[in-house]
C-alpha positions as CSV (number, residue, x, y, z in Angstrom):
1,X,19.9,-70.7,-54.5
2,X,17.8,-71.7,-51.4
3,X,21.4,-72.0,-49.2
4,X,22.3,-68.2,-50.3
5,X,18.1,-67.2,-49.6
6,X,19.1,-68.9,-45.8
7,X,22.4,-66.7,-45.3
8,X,20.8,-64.0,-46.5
9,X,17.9,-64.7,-43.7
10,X,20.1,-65.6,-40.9
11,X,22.4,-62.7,-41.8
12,X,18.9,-60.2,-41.4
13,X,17.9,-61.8,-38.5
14,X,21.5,-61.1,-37.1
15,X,21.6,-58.0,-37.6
16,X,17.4,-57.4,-36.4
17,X,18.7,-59.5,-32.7
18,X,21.7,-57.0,-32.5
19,X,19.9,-53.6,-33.3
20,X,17.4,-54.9,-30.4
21,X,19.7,-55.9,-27.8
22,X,22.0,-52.2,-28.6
23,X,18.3,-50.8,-28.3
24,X,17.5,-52.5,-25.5
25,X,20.7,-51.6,-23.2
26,X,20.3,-48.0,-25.0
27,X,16.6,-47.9,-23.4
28,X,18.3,-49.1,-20.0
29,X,21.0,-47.1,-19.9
30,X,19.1,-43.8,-20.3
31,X,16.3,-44.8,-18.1
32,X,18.9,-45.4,-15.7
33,X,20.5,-42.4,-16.4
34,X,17.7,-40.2,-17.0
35,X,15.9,-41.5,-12.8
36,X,19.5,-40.9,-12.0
37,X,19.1,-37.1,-13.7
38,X,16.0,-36.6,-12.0
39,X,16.8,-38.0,-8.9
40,X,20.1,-35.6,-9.1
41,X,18.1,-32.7,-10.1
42,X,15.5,-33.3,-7.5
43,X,18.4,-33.9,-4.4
44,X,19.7,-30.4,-5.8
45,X,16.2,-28.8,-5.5
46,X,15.9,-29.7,-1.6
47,X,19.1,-28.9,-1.3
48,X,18.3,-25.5,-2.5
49,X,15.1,-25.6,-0.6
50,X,16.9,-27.0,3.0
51,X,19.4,-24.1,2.5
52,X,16.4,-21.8,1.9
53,X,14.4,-22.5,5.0
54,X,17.0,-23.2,7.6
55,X,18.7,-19.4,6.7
56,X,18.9,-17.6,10.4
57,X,18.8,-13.6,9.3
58,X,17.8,-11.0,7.4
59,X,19.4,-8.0,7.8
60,X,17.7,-4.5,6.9
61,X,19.5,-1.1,7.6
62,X,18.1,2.3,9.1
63,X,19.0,5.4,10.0
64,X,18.0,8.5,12.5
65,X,16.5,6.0,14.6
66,X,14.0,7.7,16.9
67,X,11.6,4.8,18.7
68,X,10.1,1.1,18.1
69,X,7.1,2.5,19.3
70,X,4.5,2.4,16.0
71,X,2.2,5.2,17.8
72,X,5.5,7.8,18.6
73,X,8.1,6.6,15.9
74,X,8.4,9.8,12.8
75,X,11.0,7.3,10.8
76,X,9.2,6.3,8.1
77,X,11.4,2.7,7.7
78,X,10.5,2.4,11.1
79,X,6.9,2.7,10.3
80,X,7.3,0.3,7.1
81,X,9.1,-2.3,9.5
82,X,6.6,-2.2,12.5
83,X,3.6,-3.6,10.0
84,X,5.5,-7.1,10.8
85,X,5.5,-6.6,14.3
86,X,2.2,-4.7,15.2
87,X,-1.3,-5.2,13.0
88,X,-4.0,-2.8,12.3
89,X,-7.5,-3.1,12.0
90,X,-7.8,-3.7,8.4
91,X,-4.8,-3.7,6.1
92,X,-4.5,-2.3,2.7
93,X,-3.5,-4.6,0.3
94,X,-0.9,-4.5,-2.9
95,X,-3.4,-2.6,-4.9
96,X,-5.0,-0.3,-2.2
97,X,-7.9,-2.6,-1.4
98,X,-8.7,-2.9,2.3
99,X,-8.7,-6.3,3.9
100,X,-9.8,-7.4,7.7
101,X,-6.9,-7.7,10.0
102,X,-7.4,-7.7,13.8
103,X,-10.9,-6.4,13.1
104,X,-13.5,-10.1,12.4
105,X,-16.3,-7.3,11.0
106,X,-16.4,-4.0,10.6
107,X,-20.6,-2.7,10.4
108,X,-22.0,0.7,10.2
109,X,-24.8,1.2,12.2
110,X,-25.4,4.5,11.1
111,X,-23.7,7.3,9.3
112,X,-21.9,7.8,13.0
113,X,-21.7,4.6,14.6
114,X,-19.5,1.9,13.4
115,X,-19.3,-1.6,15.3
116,X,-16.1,-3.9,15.2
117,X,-15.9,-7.4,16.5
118,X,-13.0,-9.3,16.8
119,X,-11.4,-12.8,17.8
120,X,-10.2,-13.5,21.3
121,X,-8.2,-16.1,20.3
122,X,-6.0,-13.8,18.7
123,X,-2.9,-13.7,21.0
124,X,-0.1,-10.6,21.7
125,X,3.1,-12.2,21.9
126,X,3.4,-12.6,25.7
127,X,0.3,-15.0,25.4
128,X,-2.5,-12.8,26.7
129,X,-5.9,-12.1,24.5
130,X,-6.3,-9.1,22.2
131,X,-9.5,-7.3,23.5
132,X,-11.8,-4.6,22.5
133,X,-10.3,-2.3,25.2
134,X,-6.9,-2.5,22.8
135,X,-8.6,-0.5,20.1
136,X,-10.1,1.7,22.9
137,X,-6.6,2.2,24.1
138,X,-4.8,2.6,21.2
139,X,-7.2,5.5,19.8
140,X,-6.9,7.8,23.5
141,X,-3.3,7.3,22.7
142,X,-3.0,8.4,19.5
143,X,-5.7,11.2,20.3
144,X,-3.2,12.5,23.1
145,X,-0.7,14.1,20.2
146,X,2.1,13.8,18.3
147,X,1.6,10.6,16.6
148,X,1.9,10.1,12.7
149,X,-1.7,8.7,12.9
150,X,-3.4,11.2,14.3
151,X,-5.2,12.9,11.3
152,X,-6.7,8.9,11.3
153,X,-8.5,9.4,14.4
154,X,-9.4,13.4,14.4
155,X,-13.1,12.1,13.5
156,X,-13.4,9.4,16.1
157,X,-16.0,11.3,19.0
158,X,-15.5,8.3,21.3
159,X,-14.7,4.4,21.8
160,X,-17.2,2.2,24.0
161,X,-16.3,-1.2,24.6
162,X,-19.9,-3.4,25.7
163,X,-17.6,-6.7,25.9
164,X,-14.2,-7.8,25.1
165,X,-15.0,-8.4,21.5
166,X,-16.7,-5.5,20.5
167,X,-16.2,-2.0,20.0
168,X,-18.6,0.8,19.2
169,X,-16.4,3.9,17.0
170,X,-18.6,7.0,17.3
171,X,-17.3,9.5,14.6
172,X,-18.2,13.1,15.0
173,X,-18.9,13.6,11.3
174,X,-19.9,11.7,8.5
175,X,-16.6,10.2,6.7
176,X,-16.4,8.7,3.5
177,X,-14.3,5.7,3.2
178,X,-13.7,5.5,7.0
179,X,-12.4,2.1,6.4
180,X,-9.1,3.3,5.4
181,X,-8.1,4.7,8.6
182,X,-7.9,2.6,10.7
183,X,-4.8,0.9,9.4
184,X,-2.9,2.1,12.5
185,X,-1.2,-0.2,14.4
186,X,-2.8,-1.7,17.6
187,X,-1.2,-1.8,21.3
188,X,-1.7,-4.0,24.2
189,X,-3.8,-1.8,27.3
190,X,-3.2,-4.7,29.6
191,X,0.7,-4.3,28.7
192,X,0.6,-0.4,28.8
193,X,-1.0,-0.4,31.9
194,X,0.4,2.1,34.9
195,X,2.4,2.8,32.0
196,X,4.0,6.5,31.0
197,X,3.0,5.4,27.7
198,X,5.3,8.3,25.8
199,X,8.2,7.5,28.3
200,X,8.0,3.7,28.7
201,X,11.3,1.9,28.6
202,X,9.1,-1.4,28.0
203,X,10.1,-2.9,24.4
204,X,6.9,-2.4,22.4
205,X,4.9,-5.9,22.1
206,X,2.5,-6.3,19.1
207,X,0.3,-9.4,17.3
208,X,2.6,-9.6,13.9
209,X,4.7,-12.2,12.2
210,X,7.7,-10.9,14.2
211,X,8.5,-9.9,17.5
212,X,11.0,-7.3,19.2
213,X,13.9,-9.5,20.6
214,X,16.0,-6.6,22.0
215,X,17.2,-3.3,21.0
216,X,20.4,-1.7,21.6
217,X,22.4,0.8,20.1
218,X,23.9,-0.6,17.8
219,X,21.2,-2.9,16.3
220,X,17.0,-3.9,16.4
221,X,16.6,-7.6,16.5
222,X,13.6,-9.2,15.2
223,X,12.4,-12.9,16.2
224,X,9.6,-15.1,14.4
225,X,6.6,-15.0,16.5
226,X,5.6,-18.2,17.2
227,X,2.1,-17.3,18.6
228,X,1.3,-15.1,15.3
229,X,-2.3,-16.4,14.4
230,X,-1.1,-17.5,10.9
231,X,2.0,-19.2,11.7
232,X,0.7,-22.3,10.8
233,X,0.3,-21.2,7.2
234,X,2.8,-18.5,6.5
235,X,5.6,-19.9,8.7
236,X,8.0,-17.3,7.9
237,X,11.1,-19.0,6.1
238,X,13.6,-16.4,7.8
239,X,13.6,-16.5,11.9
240,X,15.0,-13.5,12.6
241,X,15.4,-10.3,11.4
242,X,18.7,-7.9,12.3
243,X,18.3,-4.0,11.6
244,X,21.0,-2.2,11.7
245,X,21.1,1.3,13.1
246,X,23.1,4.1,11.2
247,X,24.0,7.6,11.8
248,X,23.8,9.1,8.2
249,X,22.0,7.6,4.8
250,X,25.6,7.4,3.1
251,X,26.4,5.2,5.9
252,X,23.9,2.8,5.6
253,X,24.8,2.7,1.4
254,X,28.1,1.9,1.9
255,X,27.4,-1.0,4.4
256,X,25.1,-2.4,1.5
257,X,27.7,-2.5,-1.3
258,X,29.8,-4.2,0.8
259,X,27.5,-6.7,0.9
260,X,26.1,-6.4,4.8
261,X,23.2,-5.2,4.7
262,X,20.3,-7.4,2.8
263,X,18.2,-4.6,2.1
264,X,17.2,-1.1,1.8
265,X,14.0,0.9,1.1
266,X,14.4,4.5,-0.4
267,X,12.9,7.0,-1.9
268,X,16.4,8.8,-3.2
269,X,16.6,9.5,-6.5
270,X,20.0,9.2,-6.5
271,X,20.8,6.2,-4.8
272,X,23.0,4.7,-7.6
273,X,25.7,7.5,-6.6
274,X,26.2,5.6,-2.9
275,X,25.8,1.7,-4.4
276,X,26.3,2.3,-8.6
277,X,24.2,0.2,-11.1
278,X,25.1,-3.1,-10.5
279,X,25.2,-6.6,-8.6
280,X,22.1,-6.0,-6.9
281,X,18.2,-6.1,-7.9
282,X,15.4,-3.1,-7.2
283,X,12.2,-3.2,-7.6
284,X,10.5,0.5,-8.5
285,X,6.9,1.4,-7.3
286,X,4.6,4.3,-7.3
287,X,5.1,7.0,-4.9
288,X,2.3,9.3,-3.0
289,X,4.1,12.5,-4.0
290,X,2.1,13.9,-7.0
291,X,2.8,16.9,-8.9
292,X,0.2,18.3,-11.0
293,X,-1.2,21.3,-13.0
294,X,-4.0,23.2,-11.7
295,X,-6.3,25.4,-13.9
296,X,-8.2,27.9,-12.5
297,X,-11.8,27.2,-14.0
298,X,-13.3,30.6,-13.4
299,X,-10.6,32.6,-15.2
300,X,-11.5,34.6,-18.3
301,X,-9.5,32.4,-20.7
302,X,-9.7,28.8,-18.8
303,X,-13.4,28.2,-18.2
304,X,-13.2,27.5,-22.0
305,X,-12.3,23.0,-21.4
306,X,-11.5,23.7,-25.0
307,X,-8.3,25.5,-24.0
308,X,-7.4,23.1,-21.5
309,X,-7.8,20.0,-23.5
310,X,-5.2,21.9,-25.5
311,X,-2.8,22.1,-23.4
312,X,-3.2,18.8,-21.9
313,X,-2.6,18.0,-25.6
314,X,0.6,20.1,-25.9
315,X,2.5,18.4,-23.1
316,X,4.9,15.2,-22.9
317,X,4.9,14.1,-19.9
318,X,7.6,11.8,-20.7
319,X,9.8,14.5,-21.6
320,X,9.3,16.0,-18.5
321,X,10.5,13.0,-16.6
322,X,13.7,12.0,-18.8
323,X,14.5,15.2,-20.0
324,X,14.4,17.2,-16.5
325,X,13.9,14.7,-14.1
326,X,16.3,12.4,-14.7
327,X,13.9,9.5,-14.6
328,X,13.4,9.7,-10.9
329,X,9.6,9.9,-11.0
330,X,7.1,8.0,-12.7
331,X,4.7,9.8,-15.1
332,X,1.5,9.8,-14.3
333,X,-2.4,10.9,-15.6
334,X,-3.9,11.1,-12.4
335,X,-4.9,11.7,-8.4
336,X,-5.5,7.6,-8.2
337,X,-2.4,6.3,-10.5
338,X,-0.2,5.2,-7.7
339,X,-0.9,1.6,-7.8
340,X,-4.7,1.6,-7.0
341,X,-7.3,-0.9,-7.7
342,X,-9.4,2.2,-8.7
343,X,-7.8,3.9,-11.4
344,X,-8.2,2.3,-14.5
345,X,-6.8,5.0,-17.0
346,X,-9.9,5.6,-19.2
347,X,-10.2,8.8,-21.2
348,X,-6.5,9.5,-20.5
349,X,-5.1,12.2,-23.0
350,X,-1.6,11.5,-24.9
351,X,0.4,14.5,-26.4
352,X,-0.7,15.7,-29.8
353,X,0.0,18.8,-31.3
354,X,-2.2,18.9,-34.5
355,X,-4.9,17.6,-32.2
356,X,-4.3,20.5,-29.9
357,X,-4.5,22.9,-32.5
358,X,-7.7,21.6,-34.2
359,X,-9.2,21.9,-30.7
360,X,-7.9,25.3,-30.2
361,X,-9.6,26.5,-34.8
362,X,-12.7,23.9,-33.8
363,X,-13.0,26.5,-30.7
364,X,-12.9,30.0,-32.7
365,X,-9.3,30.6,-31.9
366,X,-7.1,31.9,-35.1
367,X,-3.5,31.6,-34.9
368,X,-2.0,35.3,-36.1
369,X,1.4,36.6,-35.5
370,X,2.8,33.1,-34.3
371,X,0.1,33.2,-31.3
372,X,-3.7,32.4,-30.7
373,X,-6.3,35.1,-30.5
374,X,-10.0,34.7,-30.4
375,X,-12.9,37.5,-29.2
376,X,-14.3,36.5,-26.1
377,X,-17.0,38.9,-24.5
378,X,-16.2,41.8,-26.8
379,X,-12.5,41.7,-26.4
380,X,-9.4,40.4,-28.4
381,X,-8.3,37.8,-26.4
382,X,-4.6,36.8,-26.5
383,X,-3.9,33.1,-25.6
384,X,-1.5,34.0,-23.0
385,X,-0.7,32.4,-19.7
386,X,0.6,33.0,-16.0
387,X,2.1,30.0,-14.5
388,X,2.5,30.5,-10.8
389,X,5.7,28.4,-9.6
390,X,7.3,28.3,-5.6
391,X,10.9,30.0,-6.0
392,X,11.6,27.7,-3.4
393,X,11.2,24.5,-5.6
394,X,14.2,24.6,-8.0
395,X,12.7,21.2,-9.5
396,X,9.1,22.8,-10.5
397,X,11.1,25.4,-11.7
398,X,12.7,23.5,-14.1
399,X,9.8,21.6,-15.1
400,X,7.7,24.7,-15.3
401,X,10.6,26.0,-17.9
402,X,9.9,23.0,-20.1
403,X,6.3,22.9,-20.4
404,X,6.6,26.9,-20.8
405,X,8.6,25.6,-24.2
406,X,6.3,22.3,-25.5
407,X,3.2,24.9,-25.4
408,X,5.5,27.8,-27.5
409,X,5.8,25.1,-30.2
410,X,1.6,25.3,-30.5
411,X,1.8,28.4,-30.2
412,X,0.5,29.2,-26.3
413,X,2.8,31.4,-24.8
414,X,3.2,30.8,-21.0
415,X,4.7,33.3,-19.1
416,X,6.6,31.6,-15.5
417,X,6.2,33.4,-12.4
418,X,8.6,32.5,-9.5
419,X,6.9,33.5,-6.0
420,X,8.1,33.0,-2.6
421,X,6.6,30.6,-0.3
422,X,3.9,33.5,1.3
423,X,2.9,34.3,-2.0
424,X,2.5,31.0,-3.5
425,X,0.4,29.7,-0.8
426,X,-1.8,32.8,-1.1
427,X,-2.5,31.5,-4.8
428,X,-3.3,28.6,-3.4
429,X,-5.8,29.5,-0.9
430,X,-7.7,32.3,-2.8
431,X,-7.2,30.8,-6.3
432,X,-6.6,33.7,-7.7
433,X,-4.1,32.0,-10.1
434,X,-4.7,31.1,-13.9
435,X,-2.4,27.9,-13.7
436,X,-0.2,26.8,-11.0
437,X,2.1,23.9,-10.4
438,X,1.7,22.6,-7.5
439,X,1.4,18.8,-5.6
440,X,0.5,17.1,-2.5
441,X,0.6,13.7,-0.8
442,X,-2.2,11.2,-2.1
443,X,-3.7,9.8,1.6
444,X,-4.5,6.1,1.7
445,X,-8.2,6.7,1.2
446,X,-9.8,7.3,-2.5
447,X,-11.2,10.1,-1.5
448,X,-11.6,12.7,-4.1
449,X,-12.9,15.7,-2.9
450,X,-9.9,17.7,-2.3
451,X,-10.1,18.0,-6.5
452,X,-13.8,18.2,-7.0
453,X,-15.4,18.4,-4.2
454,X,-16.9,21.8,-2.7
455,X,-14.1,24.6,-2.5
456,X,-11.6,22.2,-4.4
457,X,-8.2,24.5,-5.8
458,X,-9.1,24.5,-9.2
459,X,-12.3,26.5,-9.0
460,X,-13.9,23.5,-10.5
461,X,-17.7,22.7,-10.3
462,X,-19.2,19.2,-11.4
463,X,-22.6,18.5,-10.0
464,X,-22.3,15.2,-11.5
465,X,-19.0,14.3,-10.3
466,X,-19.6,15.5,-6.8
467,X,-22.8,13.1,-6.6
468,X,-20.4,10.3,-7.4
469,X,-17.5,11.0,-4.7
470,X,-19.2,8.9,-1.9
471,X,-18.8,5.8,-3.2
472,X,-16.0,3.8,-5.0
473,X,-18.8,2.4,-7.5
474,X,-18.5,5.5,-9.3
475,X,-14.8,5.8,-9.5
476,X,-14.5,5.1,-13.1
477,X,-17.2,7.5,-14.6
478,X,-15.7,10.6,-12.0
479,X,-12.3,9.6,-14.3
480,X,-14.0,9.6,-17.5
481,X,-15.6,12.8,-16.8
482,X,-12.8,14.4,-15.2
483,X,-10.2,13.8,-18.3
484,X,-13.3,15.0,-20.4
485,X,-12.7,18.4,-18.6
486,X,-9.2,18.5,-17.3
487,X,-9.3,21.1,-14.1
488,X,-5.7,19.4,-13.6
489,X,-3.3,18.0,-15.5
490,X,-1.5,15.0,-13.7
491,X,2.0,15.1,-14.5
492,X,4.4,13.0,-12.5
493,X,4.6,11.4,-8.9
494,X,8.1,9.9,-6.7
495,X,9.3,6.6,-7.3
496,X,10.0,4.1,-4.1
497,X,13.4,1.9,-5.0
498,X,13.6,-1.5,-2.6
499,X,16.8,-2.6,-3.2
500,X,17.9,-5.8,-2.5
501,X,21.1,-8.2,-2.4
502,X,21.6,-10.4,-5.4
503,X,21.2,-13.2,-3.0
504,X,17.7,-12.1,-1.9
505,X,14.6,-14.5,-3.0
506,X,10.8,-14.3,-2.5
507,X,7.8,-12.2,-4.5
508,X,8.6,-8.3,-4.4
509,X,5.8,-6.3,-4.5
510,X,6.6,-2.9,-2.5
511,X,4.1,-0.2,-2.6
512,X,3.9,3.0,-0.8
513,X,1.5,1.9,2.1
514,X,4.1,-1.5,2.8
515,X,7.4,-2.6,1.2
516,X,6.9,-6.5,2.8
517,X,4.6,-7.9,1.3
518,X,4.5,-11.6,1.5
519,X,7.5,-11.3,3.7
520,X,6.5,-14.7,5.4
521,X,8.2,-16.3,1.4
522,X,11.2,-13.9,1.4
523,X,14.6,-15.6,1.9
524,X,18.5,-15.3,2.0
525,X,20.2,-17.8,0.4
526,X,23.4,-19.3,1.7
């Protein structure tokens, strides 16, 4: 009995020494093979990472090429590019905040008189010092005419310059949120000088990330600029930059889908017809173009914000822009909703249809004969409508149609009235209009006043509102009052497309101020 207890131990203890030593060289084995793993895996990742910094080019596309000159250039890619080859003042940021650039500090001295300092050390990319007599410079150039930035500098009186770090901007008027206008691109004096400026066969020399190798006519190429104040931190991963000049947009689409061209910046809605739907990436942003509604607050019927919470009410914007638009544009509620900082949706207004009518009974109106009446100042008022529409815009047209049937199904009848171009703008200017459709180009700046400030299109008057348009601080409450009493209806703006080759790597975040963002972490891989 003892003999069969010992086999039966030394038969346990077997099989205990053999499950350690297969656990043992198990445990080896996949440490070994697990470092190996992540030795593999991390070999692979600077592999990816030595093929990602050592890529030579870029290569963009353009076309009607006019001039690398940032003050004389009317292309707007041109324009987009030149932010990584000449720097402002201040910059505006992703979400339409404004940040120092060139300028160190930027104090107002009084509601006139602005002083800017700024850093010597900064260099231009031929080595010699960016000084206050730039910005001086710069402005009397752009004053002279027929730049793009000129509205930016219509306020600016004069420029002194006390020493080569400091400027003194004396503005003729007070203006709100002068900050945002100087985000035009600054220019050398020293390098202009004895210059024909508009004439000058010198390649244009700025203080950004790149610099202008050579242009010919074929082709615009871009070098890393080594003396860039921030190369040290944002050492670009590509070193050069080719863009590629074409005669006609189709052109330029065609080159891209054939896979030689890296990308492209548009604002064509219907880009997919050159390069179709797939094997590259986009990324969509928010547009300046904004189409609206505008009431006209002194007529008869619309000085009731009952009626136009109504209609606000009756309309799906999302219809709209699927249904008529095609999904070009993006919907939007309002003059800030492009990708600002500042607009923060609150009070926004989503269809409803039973809510509109409850608004339209709560308000006295009765609904008789498939229509709304209500007595207002003696008389049987109708709730009928003129919508004033250019004959020239085929597009509002068709929108105007639509919303003309999403308020029949409520029951306000909307009658469309197609104007020509001298007509139209005669609504606009004397507002003598009950609702119009109509749109304009968001500026940089917040400013608000072309809505409710004095003489605004809508006939609107706000004391409250127009106390609060001088200062961003009161951005939020001027949108909760302003959805309270909808003088406008916000109703869609363009959409931006940056399209890029599959192979394209970095952070994407376009906006209508700057596509390149960040560009210093954008790459090409092999």
């Amino acid at each position: 009995m003892k003999s069969s207890n010992n086999n039966i131990f030394k038969y346990i203890f077997t099989i205990v020494v053999i499950g350690l030593a297969i656990g043992a060289v198990y445990i080896l084995y996949y440490s070994k093979n697990n470092n190996t793993e992540e030795i593999i895996e991390e070999e692979n990742q600077n592999k990816i990472e030595s093929e990602i910094s050592v890529v030579e080019n870029i290569k963009m596309g353009i076309s009607n090429f006019d001039t690398m000159n940032p003050l004389l250039t009317r292309n707007k890619e041109i324009i987009n590019i030149s932010k990584l080859i000449f720097e402002p003042l201040v910059e505006i940021t992703e979400d339409y905040h404004v940040r120092a650039c060139l300028a160190k500090t930027f104090e107002k001295i009084d509601d006139t008189t602005y002083k800017i300092t700024i850093d010597n050390s900064i260099k231009w990319q031929d080595g010699t010092s960016f000084i206050a007599k730039d910005i001086q410079f710069t402005i009397e150039k752009i004053k002279e005419g027929g730049s793009i930035y000129s509205s930016n500098v219509e306020c600016i009186e004069s420029v002194e310059t006390p020493d080569s770090e400091t400027a003194i901007i004396k503005l003729n008027r007070n203006v709100d949120f002068i900050e945002f206008y100087l985000d035009f691109p600054i220019l050398s004096s020293t390098y202009y000088f004895n210059e024909d400026f508009k004439n000058s066969s010198k390649i244009p020399m700025g203080t950004g990330m790149y610099k202008i190798a050579s242009i010919d006519d074929d082709n615009i190429l871009l070098i890393r600029n080594d003396r860039w104040r921030n190369i040290n931190t944002k050492m670009p991963k590509t070193s050069s930059i080719t863009i590629h000049k074409y005669n006609a947009v189709g052109e330029m689409f065609n080159t891209f889908k054939l896979g030689n061209i890296d990308i492209i910046n548009t604002y064509m809605a219907n880009y997919n017809d050159y390069v179709g739907t797939i094997g590259y990436n986009k990324k969509e942003y928010r547009g300046r173009s904004y189409d609206f509604l505008s009431f006209n607050c002194d007529d008869t019927i619309l000085t009731n914000k009952a009626v136009r919470k109504a209609i606000n009410y009756s309309i799906n914007k999302n219809d709209i822009v699927s249904s008529v638009l095609g999904n070009s544009k993006f919907v939007t509620n309002g003059p800030l909703d492009y990708g600002s900082y500042l607009y923060n949706g609150e009070g926004v207004i989503s269809q409803n249809q039973d809510e509109a009518k409850k608004i339209l009974q709560d308000d006295g109106w009765t609904y008789v004969n498939n229509r709304w009446q209500k007595s207002i100042n003696g008389y049987v008022r109708k709730l009928v409508l003129n919508l004033i529409v250019n004959e020239g815009n085929q597009e509002r047209i068709n929108v105007a149609n639509n919303i003309k049937k999403q308020l029949a199904d409520v029951g306000i009848v909307i009658n469309v009235i197609n104007v020509n171009n001298d007509k139209y703008y005669d609504y606009l200017q004397n507002k003598n209009y009950q609702m119009i459709l109509t749109g304009i180009n968001n500026s940089i700046t917040p400013d608000l006043s072309y809505f409710y400030g004095d003489n605004n299109i809508a006939n609107y008057n706000n004391e409250d509102i127009k106390a609060k348009l001088h200062s961003v601080d009161n951005f939020t409450e001027i949108q909760k009052i302003a959805n309270e009493d909808v003088p406008y209806i916000g109703l869609y703006r363009n959409k931006g497309i940056l399209i890029l080759n599959a192979n394209m790597g970095g952070e994407f975040s376009p906006n209508s101020y700057f596509t390149y963002y960040d560009f210093f972490e954008w790459y090409r891989q092999v």
